[in-house]
Every structure is written in structure tokens, then in C-alpha cells.
C-alpha positions as CSV (number, residue, x, y, z in Angstrom):
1,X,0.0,0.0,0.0
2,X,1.3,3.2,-0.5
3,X,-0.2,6.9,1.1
4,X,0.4,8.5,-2.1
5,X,-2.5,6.4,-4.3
6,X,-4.6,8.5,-6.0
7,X,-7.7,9.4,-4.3
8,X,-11.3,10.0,-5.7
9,X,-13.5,12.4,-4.3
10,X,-16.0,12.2,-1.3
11,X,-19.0,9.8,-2.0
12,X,-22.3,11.2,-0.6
13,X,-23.0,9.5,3.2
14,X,-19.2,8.1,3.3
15,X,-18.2,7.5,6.9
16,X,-16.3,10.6,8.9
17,X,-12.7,9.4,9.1
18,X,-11.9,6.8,12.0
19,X,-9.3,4.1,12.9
20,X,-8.4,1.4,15.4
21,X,-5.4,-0.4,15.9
22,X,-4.8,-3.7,16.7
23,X,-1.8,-4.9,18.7
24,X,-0.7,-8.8,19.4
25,X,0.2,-8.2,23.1
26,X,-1.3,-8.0,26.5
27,X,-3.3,-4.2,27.1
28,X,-0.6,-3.2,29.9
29,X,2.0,-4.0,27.4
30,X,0.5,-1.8,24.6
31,X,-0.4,0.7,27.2
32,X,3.3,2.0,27.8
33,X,4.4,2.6,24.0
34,X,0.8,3.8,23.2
35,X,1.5,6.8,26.0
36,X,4.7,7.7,24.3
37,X,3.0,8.4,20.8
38,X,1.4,12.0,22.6
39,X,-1.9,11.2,21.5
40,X,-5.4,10.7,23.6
41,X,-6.0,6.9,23.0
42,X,-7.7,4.0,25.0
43,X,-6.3,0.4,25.1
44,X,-8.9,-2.7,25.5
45,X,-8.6,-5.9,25.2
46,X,-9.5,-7.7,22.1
47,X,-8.9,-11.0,22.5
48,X,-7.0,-13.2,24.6
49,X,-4.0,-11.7,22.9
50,X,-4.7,-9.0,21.4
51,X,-5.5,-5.3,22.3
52,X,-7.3,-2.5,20.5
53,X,-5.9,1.1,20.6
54,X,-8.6,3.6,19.7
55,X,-7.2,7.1,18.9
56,X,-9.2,10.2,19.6
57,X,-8.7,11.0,16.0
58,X,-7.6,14.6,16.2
59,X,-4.5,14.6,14.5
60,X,-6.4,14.0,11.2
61,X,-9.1,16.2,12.3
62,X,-7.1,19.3,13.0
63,X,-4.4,18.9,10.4
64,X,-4.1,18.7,6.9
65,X,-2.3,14.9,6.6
66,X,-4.4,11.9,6.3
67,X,-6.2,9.2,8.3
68,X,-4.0,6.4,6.2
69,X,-0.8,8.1,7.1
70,X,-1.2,8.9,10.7
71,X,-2.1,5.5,11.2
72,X,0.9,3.9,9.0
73,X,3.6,6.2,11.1
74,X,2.0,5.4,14.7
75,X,1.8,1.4,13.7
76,X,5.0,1.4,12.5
77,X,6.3,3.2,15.6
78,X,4.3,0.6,17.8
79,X,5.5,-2.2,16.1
80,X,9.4,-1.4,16.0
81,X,9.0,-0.3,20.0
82,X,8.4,-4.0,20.5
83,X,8.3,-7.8,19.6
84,X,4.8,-7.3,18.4
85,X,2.7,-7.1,14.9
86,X,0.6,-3.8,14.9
87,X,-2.2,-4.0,12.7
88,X,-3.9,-0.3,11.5
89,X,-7.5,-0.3,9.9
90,X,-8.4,2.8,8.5
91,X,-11.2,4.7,7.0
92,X,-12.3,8.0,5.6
93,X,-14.6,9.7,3.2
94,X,-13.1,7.8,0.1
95,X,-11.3,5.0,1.0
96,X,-11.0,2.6,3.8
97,X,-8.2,-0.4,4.2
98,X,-4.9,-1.6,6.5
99,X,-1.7,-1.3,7.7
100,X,0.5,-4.0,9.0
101,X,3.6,-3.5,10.8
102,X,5.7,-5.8,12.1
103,X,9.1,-5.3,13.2
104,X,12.0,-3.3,11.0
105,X,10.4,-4.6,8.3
106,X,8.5,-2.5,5.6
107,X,4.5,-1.8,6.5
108,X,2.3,-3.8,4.2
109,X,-1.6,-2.6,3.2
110,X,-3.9,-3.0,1.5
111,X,-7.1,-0.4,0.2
112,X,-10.6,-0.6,-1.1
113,X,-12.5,2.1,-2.3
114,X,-15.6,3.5,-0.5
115,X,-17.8,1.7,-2.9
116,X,-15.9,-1.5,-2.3
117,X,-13.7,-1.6,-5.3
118,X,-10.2,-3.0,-4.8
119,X,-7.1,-1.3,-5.8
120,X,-4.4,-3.0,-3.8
121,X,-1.6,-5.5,-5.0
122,X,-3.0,-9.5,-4.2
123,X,0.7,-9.8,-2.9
124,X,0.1,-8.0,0.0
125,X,-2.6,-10.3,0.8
126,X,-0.4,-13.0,0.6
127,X,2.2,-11.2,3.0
128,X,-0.5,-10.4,5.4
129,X,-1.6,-14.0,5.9
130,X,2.3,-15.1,6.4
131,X,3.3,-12.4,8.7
132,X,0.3,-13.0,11.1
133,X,0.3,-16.6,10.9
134,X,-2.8,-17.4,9.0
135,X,-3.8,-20.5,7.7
136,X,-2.4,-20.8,4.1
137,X,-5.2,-22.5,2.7
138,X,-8.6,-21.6,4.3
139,X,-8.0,-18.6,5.3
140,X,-6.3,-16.9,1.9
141,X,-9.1,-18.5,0.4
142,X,-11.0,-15.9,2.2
143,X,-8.7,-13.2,1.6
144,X,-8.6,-13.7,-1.4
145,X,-12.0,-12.6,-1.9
146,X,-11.5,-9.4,-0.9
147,X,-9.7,-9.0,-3.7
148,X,-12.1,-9.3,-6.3
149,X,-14.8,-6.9,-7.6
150,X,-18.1,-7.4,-5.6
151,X,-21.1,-4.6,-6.2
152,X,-22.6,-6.2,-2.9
153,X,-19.4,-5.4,-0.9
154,X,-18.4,-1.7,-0.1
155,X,-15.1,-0.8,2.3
156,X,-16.9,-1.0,5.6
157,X,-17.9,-4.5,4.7
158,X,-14.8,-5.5,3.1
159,X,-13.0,-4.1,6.7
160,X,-15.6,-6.8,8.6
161,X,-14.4,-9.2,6.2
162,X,-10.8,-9.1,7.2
163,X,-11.8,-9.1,10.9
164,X,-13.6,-12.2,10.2
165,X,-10.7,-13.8,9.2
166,X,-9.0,-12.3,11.8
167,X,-11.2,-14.5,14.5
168,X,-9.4,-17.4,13.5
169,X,-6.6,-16.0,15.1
170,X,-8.1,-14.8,18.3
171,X,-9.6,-11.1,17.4
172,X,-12.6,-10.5,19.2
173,X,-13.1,-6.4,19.3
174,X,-15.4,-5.2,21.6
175,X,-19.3,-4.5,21.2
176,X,-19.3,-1.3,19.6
177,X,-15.9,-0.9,18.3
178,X,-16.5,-1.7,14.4
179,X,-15.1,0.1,11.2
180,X,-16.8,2.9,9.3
181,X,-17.7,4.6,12.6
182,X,-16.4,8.6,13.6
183,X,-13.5,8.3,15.5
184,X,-15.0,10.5,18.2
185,X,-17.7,8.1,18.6
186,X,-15.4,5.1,18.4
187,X,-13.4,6.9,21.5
188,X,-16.6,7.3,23.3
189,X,-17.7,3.7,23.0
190,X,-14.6,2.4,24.8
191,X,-14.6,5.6,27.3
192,X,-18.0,4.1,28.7
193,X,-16.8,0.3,28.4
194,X,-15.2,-1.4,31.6
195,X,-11.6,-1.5,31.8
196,X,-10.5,1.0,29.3
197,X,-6.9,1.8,30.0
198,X,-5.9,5.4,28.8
199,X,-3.1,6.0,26.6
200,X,-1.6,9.1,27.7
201,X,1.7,10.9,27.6
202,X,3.3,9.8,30.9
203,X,4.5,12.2,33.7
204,X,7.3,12.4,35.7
205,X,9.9,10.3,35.2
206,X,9.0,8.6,39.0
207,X,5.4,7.9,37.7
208,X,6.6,6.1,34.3
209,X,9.3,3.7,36.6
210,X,6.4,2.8,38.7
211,X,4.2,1.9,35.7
212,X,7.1,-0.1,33.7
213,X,7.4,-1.5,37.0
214,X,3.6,-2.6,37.4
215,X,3.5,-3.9,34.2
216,X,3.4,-8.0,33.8
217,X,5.3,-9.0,29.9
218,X,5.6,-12.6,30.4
219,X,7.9,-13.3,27.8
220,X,8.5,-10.1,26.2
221,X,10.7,-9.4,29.3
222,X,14.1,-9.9,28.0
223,X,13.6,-7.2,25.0
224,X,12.3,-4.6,27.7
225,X,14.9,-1.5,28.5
226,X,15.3,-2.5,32.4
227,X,16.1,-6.8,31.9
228,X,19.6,-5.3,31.0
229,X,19.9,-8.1,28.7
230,X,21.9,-7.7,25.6
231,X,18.6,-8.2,23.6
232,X,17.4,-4.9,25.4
233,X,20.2,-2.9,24.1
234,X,20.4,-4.3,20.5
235,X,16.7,-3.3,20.3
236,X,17.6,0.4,22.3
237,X,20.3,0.9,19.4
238,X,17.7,-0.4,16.5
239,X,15.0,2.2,17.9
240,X,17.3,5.2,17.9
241,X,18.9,4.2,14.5
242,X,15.1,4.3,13.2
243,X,14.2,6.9,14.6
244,X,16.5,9.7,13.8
245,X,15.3,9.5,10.5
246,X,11.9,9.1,11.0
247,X,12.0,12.4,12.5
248,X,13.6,14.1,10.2
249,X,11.3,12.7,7.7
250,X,8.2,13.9,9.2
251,X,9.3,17.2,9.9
252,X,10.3,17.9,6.2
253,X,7.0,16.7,5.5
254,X,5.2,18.4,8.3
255,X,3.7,14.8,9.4
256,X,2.3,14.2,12.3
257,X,2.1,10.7,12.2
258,X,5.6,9.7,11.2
259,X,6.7,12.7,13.5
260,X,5.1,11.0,16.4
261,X,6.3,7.4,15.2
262,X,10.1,8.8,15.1
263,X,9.8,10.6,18.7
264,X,8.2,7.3,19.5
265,X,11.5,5.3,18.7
266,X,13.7,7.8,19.9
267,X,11.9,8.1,23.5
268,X,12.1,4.3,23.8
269,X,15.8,3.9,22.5
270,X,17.0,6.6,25.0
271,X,15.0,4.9,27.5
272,X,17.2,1.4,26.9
273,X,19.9,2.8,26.8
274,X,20.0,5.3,29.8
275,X,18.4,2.1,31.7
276,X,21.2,0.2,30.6
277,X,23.9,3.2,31.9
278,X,22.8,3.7,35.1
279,X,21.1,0.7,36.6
280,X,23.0,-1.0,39.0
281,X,25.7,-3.5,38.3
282,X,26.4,-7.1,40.3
């Protein structure tokens, strides 16, 4: 997928712009990074392992860059600051589709337009299913379809589409929390819903020890920036390296999104590595 497709103009009763995204890790793991992006979000889970970030929606609201691209820069930010694949789904007035990050490695997407009409590359499909683990036969079979012209299928029902697939692999998004919906509205849904963990900037340096403290990773433990471990600082050095330019990238292009996904990587890397420096040796 790439942000610079061409775009058609609006289609009468398209949906405002909106987005969620879908993490592969625990809520009080997704909570921490999600903070650092400087954005109002909540975290809730989504599965038993999965989490669903659900922006606010104002840096698309009050700016001139796009739904598509705020979400690529923050899931690829997300998904770099740890050992997890962070999945974006997207829509607007013309378009709708996905995102999927995983890693160093380059975002893949897919996009329908509003009417349902496909005009991403099958590949990607393909990738998609690898990268998350799907079954290679049943469900690419399914995928598949969402590739092919269907006049009974427009993007809000080709998003549902992917998130049945998704089941298979333990997705289960709370009541209320579907695609084609305002962000704002999307926001308040999980605002009223038990357990909603906001995803804030943190405080004081005190406050964000005690949280990274409070937080249970199971086994992402050894990649965190206080196990000390050598696969810590490999990935504190990886997350400045990426982020430097990501910066610089999105402040040439007055971006918000890749702005925030290179502060993102930056914040984390320093983290690691000033961890690293002064913690305490045996």
C-alpha cells in the first residue's frame, strides 16, 4: 500500500474518518508505547491476545495529513518499539483499508474504495496471511476474496471481512468498536466500556518507573529496557537508528504521524539505553 495512491473524491454518506489499531500483546503492554506516541487513545482488550488502541482522532481532524498516514507512522512506531505485529485499519470519506507492521520490516496494506472496489496489489494479501500466521489455505481463500470486484461489498464491509478472518486467530473487538464509525464516537464507545486503560503521555519520570514496574510482559521481558539483557540494548540501538530519521522525515514533510512514530523510537531507545547506563551493576 502506499499513502500517495490516488484518491477520488468524497461519496455522498461516506463515513467521517476513523481508525483502530490492533496490537498482538497483552493491554498493559501496549499501554506503555501507546502513551509515548502523545496522543489521547484507549487500550482494550480484544482477544485473549490481542488489544485495540482507539485514537481520539484529532491529529487528522485538525491537520491537513491523512487518516492512512497517521495511522501507518504510529503502527509502525508501535511495532518497532516492541516484539509485536501492529495492525492499523483505516477509514475515511473515500477509502477505507490496513496497515501491517511488524518489526524493522516495511509496513504492508492493502485499500478498497468506498464503494468496495479493490485497488491493492494480491501480494500484500499473501504477505498479510504469512506475517500473522494465518492458515495458508482456508484462510487466503477468504482473503482472497476481498480482492475481487463485488457490487454487494463496499469498504466498511470489506474491513468486517478481514476481521472475520481475523477470528481465527483470536480477534474479538469489543461490542461497539466496528469500522466505518467517527473516530470521536469510536473513542466514546470504549470511554463508557469497563476496563479502558488510557493512553496518555506519561508524567514524571517517577510515575513512568512505577508503571514499567507494574507492568506483567511474560515473555517479552528480555527485549524490555530494564532486563539489562543484551537483547534490550540491541533493540535500544535499533529504535534510535530508526528513529532519527523518521524524524527528520516527518518534519520535512510536516507529518504528524511519522513525526510522532520517530519521537516514539527515539523516547524508547534513549529509555534502553540510559536504563542500561545507570542501573546498578552485580
Amino acid at each position: 500500500m502506499s499513502p500517495d495512491s490516488p484518491r477520488t473524491g468524497p461519496v455522498s454518506g461516506a463515513p467521517a474518518p476513523g481508525a483502530l489499531l490492533l496490537c498482538r500483546a497483552d493491554p498493559d503492554a501496549v499501554a506503555l508505547p501507546a502513551r509515548l506516541l502523545g496522543t489521547r487513545m484507549l487500550v482494550r482488550p480484544a482477544g485473549g491476545e490481542w488489544s485495540v488502541l482507539v485514537p481520539e482522532g484529532r491529529p487528522w481532524a485538525d491537520g491537513d495529513e491523512s487518516v492512512d498516514r497517521v495511522l501507518t507512522g504510529w503502527a509502525t512506531a508501535l511495532a518497532v518499539a516492541a516484539p509485536w505485529p501492529v495492525l492499523a485499519l483505516w477509514w475515511d470519506e473515500d477509502r477505507a483499508g490496513y496497515t501491517l507492521a511488524s518489526g524493522f520490516r516495511r509496513p504492508v496494506g492493502y485499500i478498497w474504495l468506498t464503494n468496495g472496489t479493490p485497488v491493492g496489489e494480491d501480494e500484500a494479501m499473501r504477505t498479510f496471511a504469512a506475517r500473522l500466521g494465518l492458515d495458508p489455505v482456508l484462510d487466503m481463500e477468504s482473503l482472497d476474496r476481498l480482492t475481487r470486484p463485488d457490487p454487494d461489498a463496499d469498504a466498511r464491509a470489506r474491513l468486517l471481512g478481514l476481521l472475520a478472518v481475523l477470528t481465527r486467530a483470536g480477534v474479538s473487538l469489543p461490542a461497539g468498536l466496528t469500522p466505518g464509525k467517527p473516530a470521536d464516537r469510536l473513542h466514546a464507545t470504549a470511554r463508557a466500556q469497563p476496563y479502558a486503560r488510557p493512553g496518555r503521555r506519561p508524567g514524571p519520570h517517577r510515575t513512568l518507573r512505577a508503571e514499567l514496574d507494574a507492568i506483567d510482559v511474560g515473555r517479552l521481558a528480555p527485549w524490555l529496557p530494564w532486563s539489562g539483557t543484551p537483547k534490550a540494548r540491541a533493540l535500544a540501538a535499533a529504535q534510535l537508528a530508526a528513529g532519527l530519521p523518521l524524524t527528520a522525515l516527518g518534519l520535512r514533510r510536516r507529518s504528524g504521524g511519522w513525526t510522532a512514530a520517530g519521537a516514539l523510537l527515539l523516547a524508547h531507545g534513549a529509555l534502553g539505553l540510559a536504563y542500561d547506563v545507570t542501573r546498578p551493576r552485580d
